[in-house]
Phi, psi and omega in degrees: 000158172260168189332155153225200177315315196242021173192087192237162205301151174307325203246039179234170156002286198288294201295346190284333204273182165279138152019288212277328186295316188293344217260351167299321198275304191284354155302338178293137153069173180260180180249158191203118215251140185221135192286182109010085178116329217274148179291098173283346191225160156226133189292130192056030165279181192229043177281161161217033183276166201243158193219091165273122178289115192253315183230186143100174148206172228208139153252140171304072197223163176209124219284096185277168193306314153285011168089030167250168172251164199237136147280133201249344194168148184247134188251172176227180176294129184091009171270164170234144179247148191084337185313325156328307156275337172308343198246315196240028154080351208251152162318131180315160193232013191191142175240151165232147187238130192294168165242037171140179210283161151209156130259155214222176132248153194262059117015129167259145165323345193262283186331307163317312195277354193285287220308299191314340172266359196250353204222076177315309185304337165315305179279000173256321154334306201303302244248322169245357146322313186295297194318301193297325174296336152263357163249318170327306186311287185328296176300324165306291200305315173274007145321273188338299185300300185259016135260180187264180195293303218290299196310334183263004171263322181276355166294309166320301163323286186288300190305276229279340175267007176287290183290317195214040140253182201226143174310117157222176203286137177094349149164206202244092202269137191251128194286336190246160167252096166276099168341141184296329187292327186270336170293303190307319182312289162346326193246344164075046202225150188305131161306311194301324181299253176018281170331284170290336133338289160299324164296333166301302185323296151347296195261008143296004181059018190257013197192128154243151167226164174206191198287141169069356191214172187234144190210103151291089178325318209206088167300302190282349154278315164310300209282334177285286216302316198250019181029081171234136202279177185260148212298172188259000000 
């Protein structure tokens, strides 16, 4: 199911910051409900509020050199979305779109920047989200060259359950559910490959998947499978 209120990745916003901080950041902006489909960010718009996610989750695309859309990345409840322009003014570089109802809060920029001088761990929270969010962009690209589809799909996998997944019994539950098409983006793979990636996977006992949810069985195989070092 997915993040709510009372339970958000260790490594998103919400979940990174401290106590008194966090409860400062949900006090910024109004609030805000958004259905299935609806645009939350629009790419080169020139808007510069910031978007906190409190429930639901949004995917990330942007518009490539033939006009198609690229899926660049998925955010959940306790992500922040905007941040870029809210802080330095420049055209959205991405639009996100909710995936099913969510709620956010909206922060106008002046509020952010007020709140990032009175509350440093915020702005240190803030500061290293953007990094991890630029060696994810870095680690796609240099997936894509060097493995083959199945190690960059169990590579994908082990990242997105790393970042927002959460413990049940018996393995590791992912708050969003991704379409084979949108993993194939991710991953930079054919759908059919995918498609046979996951069934393998499947029938390795290493991954269920059922409506809305994604579940990793065998985590330290998946991290093999994805020539990956083993958790510290």
């Amino acid at each position: 199911m997915p993040y709510d209120s009372v339970e958000w990745p260790a490594r998103s916003l919400l979940g990174a910051v401290p106590s008194e901080a966090r409860r400062d950041l949900l006090d910024l902006g109004v609030p805000a409900r958004f259905e299935a489909g609806k645009v939350l960010i629009g790419e080169g718009a020139r808007d510069r509020h910031l978007l906190v996610l409190l429930s639901g989750f949004a995917k990330v695309t942007a518009r490539v050199e033939n006009g198609e859309e690229s899926l660049l990345a998925v955010r959940v409840g306790g992500d922040s979305v905007g941040e870029m322009a809210a802080l330095d003014g420049s055209p959205r570089s991405a639009t996100v779109t909710a995936c099913g109802p969510l709620s956010a809060r909206v922060v106008q920029p002046a509020a952010l920047h007020a709140l990032l001088a009175k509350r440093p761990e915020v702005h240190l929270a803030l500061t290293g989200i953007l990094a991890d969010r630029l060696r994810w962009a870095n680690r796609r690209r240099l997936d894509f060259k060097g493995y083959p589809a199945k190690v960059r799909l169990a590579r994908l996998l082990v990242e997105l359950a790393t970042l927002y997944g959460r413990p049940v019994d018996g393995g590791m539950v992912l708050g969003c559910r991704l379409t084979q098409p949108e993993l194939a983006a991710l991953t930079g793979a054919a759908e059919t490959t995918v498609h046979k990636g996951l069934r393998d996977l499947r029938r390795d006992g290493l991954l269920e998947t059922g409506y809305g949810s994604t579940v990793i069985r065998d985590l330290h195989r998946l991290r093999d499978i994805g020539d990956l070092p083993p958790e510290e």
